[in-house]
Backbone as a chain_set.jsonl record, in Angstrom:
{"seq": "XXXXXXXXXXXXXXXXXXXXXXXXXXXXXXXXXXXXXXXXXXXXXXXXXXXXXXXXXXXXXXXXXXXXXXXXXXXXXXXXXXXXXXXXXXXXXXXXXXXXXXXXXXXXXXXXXXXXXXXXXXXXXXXXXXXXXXX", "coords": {"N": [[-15.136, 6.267, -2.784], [-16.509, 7.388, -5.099], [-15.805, 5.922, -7.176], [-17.983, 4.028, -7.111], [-20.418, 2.646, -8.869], [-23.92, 3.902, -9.718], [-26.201, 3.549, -9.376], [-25.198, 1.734, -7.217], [-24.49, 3.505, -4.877], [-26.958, 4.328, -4.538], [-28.017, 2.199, -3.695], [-26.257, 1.822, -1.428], [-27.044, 4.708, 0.223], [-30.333, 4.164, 0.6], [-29.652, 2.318, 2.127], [-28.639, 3.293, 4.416], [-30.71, 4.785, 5.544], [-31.675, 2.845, 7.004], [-33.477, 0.975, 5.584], [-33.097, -2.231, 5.832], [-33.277, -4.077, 3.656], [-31.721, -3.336, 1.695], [-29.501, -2.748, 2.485], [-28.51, -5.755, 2.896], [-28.678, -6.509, 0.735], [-26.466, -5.108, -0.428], [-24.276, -6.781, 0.919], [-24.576, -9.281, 0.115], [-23.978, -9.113, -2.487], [-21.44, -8.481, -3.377], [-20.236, -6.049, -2.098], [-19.496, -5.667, 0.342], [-18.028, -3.955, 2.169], [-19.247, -1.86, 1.573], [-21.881, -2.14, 3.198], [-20.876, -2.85, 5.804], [-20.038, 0.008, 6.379], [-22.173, 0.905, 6.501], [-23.274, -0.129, 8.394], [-21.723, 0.851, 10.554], [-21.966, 3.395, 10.645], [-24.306, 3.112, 11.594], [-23.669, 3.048, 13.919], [-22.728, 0.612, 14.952], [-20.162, -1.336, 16.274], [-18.701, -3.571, 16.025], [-19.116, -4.051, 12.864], [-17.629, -1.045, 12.564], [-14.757, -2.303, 13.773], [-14.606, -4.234, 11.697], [-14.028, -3.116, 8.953], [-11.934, -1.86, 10.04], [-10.289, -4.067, 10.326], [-10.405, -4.875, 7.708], [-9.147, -3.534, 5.761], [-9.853, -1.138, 5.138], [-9.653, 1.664, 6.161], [-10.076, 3.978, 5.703], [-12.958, 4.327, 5.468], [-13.573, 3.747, 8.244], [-12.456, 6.017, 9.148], [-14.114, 7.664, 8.044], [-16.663, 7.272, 9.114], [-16.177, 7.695, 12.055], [-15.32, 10.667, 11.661], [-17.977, 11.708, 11.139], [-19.352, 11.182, 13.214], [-17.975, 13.695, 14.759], [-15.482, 13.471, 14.793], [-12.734, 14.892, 15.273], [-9.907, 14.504, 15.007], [-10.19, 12.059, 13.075], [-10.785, 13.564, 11.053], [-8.831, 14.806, 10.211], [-7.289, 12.883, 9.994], [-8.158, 11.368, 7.544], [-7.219, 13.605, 5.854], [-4.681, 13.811, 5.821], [-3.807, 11.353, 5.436], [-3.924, 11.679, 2.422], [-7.204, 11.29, 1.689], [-8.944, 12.927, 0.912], [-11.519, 13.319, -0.449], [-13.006, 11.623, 0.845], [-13.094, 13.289, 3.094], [-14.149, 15.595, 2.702], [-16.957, 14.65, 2.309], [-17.211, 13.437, 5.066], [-17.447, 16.034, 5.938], [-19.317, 17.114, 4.585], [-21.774, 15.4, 5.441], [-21.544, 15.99, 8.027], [-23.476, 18.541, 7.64], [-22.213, 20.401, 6.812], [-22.513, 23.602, 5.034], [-21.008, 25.252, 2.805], [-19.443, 22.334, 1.97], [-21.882, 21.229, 1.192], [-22.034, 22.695, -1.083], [-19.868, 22.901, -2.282], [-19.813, 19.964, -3.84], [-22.07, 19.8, -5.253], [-21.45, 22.318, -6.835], [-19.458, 20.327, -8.65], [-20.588, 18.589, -9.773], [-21.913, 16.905, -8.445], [-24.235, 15.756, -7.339], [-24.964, 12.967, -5.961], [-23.975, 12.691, -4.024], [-24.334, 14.98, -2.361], [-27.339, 14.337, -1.82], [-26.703, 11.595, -0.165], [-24.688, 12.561, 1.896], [-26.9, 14.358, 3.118], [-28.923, 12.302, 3.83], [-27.501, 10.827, 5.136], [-26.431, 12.875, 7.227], [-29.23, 13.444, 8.314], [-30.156, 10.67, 9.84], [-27.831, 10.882, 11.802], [-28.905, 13.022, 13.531], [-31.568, 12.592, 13.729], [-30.515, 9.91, 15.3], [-29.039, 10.915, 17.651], [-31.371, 12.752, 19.39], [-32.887, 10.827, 19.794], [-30.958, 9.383, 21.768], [-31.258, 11.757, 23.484], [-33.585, 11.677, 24.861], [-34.978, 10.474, 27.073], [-37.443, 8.787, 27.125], [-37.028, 6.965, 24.909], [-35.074, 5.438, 25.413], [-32.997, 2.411, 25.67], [-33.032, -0.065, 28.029]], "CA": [[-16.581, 6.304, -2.921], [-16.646, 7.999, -5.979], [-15.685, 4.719, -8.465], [-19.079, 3.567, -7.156], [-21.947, 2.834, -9.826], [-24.862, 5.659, -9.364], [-27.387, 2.329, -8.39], [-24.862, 1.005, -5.857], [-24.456, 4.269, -3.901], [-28.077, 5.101, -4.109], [-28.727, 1.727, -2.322], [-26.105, 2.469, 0.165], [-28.223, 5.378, 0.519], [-31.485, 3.748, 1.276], [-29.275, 1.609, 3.637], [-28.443, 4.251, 5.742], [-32.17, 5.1, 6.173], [-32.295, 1.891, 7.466], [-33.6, -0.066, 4.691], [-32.091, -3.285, 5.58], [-33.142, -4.768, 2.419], [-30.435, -2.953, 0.821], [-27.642, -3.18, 3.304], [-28.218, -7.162, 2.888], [-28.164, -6.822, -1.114], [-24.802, -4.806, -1.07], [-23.346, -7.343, 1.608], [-24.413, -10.315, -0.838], [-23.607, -9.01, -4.047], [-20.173, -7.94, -3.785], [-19.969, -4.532, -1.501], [-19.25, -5.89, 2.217], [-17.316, -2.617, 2.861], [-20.528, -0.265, 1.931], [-23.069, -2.937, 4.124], [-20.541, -2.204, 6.934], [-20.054, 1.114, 6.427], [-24.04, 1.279, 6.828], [-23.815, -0.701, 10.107], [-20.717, 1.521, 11.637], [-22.563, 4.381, 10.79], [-25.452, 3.129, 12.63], [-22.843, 3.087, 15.674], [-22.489, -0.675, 14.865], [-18.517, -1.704, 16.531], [-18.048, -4.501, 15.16], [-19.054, -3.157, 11.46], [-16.789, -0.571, 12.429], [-13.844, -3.264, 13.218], [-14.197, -5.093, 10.125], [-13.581, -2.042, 8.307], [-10.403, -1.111, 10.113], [-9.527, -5.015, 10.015], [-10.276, -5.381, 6.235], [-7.947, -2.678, 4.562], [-10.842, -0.065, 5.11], [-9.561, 2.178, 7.54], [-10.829, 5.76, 5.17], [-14.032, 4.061, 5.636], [-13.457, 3.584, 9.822], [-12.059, 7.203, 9.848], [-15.031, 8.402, 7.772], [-17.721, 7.058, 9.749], [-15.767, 8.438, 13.18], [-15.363, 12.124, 11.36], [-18.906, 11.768, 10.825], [-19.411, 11.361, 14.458], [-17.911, 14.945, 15.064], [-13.949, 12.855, 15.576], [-11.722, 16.249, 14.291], [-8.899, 13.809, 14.635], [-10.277, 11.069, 12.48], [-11.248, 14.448, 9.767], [-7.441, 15.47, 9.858], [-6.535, 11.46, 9.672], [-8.238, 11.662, 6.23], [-6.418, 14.591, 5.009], [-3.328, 13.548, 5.626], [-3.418, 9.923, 4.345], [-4.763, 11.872, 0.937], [-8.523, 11.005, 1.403], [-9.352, 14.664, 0.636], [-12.588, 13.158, -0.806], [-14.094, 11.417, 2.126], [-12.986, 14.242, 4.423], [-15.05, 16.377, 2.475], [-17.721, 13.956, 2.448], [-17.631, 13.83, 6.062], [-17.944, 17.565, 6.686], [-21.353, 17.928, 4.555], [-22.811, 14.879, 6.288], [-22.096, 16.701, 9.375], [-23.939, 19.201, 7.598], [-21.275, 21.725, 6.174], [-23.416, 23.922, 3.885], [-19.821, 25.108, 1.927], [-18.899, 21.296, 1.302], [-22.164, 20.883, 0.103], [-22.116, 23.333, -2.187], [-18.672, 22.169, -3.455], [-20.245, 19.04, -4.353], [-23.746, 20.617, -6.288], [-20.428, 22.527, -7.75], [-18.282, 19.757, -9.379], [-21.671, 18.194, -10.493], [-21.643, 15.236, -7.452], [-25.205, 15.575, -6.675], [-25.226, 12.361, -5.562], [-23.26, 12.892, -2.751], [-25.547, 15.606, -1.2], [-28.461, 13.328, -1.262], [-26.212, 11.129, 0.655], [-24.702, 13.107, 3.011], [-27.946, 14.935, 3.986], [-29.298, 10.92, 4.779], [-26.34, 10.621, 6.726], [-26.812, 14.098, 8.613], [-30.6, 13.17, 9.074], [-29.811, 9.945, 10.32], [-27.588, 11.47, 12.611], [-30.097, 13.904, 13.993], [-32.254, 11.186, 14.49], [-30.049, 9.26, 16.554], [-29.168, 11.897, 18.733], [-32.783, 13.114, 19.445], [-33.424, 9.685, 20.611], [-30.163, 9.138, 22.442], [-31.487, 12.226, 24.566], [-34.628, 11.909, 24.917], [-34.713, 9.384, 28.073], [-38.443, 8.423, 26.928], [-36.442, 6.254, 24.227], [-33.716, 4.947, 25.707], [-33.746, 0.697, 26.131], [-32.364, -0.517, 29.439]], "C": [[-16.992, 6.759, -4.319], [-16.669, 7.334, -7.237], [-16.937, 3.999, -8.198], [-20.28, 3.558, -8.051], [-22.553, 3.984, -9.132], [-25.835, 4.424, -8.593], [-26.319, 1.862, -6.984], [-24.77, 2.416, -4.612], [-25.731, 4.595, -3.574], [-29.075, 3.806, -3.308], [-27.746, 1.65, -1.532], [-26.784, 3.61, 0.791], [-29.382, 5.075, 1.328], [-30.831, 2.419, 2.617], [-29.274, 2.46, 4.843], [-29.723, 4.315, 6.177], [-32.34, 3.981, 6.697], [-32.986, 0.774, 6.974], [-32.69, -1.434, 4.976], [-31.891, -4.342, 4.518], [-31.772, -4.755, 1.362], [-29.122, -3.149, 1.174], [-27.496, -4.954, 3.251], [-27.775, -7.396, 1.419], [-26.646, -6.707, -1.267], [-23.615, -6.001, -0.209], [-23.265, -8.491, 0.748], [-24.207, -9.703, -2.213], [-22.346, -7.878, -4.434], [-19.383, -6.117, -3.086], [-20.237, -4.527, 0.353], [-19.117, -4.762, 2.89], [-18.527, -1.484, 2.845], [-21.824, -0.898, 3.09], [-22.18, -2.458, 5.773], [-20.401, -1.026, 7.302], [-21.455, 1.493, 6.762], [-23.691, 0.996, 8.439], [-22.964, 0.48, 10.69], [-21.227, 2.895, 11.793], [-23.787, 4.427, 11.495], [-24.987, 2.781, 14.423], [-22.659, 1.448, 15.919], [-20.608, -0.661, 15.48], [-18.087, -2.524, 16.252], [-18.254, -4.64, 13.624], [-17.632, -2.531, 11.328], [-15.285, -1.071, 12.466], [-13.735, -4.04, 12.036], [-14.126, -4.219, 9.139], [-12.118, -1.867, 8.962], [-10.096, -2.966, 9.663], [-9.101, -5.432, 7.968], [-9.943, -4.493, 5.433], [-8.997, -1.583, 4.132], [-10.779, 1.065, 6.196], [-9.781, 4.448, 6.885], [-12.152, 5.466, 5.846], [-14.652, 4.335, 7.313], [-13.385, 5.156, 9.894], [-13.206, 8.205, 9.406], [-16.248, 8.397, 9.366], [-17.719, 7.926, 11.707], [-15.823, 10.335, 12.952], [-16.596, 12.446, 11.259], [-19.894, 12.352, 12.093], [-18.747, 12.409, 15.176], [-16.719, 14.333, 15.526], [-13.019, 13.906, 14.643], [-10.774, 15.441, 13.322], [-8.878, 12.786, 13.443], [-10.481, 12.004, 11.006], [-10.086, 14.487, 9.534], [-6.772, 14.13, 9.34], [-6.897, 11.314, 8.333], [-7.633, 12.423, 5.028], [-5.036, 14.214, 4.863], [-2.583, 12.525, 5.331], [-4.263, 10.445, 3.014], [-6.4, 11.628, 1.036], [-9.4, 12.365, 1.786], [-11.093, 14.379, 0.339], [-13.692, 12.714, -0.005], [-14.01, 12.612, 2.905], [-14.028, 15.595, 3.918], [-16.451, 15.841, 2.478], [-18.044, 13.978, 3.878], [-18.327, 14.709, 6.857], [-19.293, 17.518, 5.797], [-21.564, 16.341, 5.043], [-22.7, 15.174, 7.994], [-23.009, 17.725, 9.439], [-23.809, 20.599, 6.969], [-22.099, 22.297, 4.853], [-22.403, 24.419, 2.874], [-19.305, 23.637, 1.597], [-19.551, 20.773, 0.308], [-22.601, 21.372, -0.975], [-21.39, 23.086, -3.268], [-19.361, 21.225, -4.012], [-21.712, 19.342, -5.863], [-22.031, 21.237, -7.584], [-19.564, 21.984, -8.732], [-19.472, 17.976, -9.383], [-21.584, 16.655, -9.625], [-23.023, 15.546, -6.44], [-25.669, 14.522, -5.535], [-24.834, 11.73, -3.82], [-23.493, 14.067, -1.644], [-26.375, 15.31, -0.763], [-27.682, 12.21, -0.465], [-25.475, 11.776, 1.837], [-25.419, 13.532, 3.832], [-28.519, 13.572, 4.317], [-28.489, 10.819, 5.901], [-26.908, 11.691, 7.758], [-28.218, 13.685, 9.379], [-30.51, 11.724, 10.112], [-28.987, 10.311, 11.975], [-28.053, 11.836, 13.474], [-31.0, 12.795, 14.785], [-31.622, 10.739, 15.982], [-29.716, 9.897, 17.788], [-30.283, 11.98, 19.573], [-33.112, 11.758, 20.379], [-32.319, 9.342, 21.757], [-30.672, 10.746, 23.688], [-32.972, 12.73, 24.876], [-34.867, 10.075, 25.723], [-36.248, 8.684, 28.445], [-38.208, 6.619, 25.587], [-35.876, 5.544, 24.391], [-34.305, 3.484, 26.0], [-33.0, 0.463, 27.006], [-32.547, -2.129, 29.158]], "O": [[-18.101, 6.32, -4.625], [-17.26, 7.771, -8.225], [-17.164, 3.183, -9.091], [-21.108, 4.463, -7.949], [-22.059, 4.764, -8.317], [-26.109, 4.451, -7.394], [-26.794, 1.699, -5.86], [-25.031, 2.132, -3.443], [-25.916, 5.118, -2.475], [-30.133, 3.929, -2.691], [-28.213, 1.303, -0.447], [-27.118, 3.459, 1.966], [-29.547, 5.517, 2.465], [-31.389, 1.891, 3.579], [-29.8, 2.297, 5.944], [-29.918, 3.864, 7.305], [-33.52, 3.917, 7.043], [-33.155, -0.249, 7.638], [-31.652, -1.622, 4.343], [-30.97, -5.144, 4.362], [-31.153, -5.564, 0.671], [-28.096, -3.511, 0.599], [-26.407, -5.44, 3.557], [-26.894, -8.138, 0.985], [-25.831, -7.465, -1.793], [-22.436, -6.118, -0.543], [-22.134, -8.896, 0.48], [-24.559, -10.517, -3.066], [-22.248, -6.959, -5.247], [-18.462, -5.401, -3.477], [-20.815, -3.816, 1.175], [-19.752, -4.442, 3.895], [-18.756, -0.589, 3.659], [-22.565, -0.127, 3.7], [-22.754, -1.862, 6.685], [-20.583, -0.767, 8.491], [-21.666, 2.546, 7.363], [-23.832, 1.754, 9.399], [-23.638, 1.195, 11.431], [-21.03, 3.544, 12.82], [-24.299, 5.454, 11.939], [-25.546, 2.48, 15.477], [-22.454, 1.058, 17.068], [-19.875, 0.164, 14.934], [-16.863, -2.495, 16.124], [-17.475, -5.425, 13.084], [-16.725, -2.917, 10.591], [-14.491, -0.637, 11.632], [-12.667, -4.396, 11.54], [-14.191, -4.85, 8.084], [-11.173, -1.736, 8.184], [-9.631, -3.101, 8.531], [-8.17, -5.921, 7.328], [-10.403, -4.552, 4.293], [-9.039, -1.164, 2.975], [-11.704, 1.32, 6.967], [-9.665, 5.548, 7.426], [-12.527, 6.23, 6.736], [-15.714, 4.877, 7.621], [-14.193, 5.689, 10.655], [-13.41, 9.265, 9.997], [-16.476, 9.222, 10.25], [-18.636, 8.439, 12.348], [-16.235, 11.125, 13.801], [-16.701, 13.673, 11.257], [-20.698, 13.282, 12.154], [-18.818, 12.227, 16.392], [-16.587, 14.483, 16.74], [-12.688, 13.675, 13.48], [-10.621, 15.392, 12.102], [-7.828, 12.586, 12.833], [-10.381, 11.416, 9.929], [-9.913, 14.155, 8.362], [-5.902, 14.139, 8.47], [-5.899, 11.081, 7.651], [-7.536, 12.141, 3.833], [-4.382, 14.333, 3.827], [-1.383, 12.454, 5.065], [-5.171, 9.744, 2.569], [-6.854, 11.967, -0.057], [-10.214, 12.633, 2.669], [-11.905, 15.149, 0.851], [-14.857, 13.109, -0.01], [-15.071, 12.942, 3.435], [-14.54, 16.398, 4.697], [-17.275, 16.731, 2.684], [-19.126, 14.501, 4.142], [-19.156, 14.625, 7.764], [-20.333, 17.894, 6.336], [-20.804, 16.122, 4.099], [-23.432, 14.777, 8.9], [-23.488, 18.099, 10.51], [-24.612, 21.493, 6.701], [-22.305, 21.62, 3.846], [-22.781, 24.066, 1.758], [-18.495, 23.746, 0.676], [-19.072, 19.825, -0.314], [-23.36, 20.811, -1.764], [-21.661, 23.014, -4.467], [-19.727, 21.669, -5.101], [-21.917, 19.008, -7.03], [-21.689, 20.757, -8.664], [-18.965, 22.684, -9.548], [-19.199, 16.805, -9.116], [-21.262, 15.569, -10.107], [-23.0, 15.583, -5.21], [-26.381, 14.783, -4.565], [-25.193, 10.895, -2.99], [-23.052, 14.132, -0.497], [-26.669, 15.608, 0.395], [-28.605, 11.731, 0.193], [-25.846, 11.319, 2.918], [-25.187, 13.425, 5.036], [-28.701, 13.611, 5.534], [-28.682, 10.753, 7.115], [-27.591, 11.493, 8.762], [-28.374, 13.601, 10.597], [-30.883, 11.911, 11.27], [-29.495, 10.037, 13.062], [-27.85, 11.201, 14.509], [-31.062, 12.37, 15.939], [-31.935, 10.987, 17.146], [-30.085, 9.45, 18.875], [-30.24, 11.264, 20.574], [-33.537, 11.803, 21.533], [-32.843, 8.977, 22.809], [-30.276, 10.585, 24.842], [-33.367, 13.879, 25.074], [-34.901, 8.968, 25.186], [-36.473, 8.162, 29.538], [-38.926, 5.623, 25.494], [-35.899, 4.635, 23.561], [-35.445, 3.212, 26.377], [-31.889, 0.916, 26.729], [-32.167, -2.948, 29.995]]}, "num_chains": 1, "name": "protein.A"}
């Protein structure tokens, strides 16, 4: 995530919020893996398969660690992806990860994680709140 331009992460960014303008730009103009990574994070499963199928499986284990999967946090660490796994923990919210980050001058990756976390939140909230729910 980190070899990413500063414009391409900050419209995966406004993807996450849901912007689908943006998640269609990065899917046509060369960044499939961050347009799915939007969808899998929006609990999309077949997003999330074409990430494990297409040689994206940090991406799969992010989006699951994200979703509170320990196993999928420790599966990061120990295939080296020290960087998502910290990424994971502050968009679960970790106020030490995202300090590291403010720390080693990766602002841009607090304003993205806290989308993610809010996002999150969101979905929750509505997932129990049985005024929401679509049958």
């Amino acid at each position: 995530m980190i070899h990413y331009p500063a414009k391409i992460l900050i419209a995966f960014g406004e993807a996450v919020d849901e912007n689908s303008k943006f998640m269609y730009w990065l899917m046509n103009n060369g960044y499939p893996e961050l347009a799915a990574l939007t969808n899998a994070l929006h609990t999309n499963e077949e997003a999330f398969n074409w990430l494990m199928k297409n040689k994206f499986p940090q991406y799969g284990a992010f989006v699951k660690a994200v979703w509170d999967d320990d196993k999928a946090l420790e599966w990061l660490r120990t295939n080296e992806f020290e960087f998502m796994a910290r990424f994971a923990e502050a968009s679960r919210g970790n106020e030490e990860t995202l300090k590291w980050f403010l720390a080693n001058n990766l602002q841009v990756f607090v304003i993205l994680s806290k989308k993610i976390y809010a996002y999150k939140q969101r979905k929750l909230d509505d997932l129990s709140d049985y005024h929401k729910i679509q049958f």
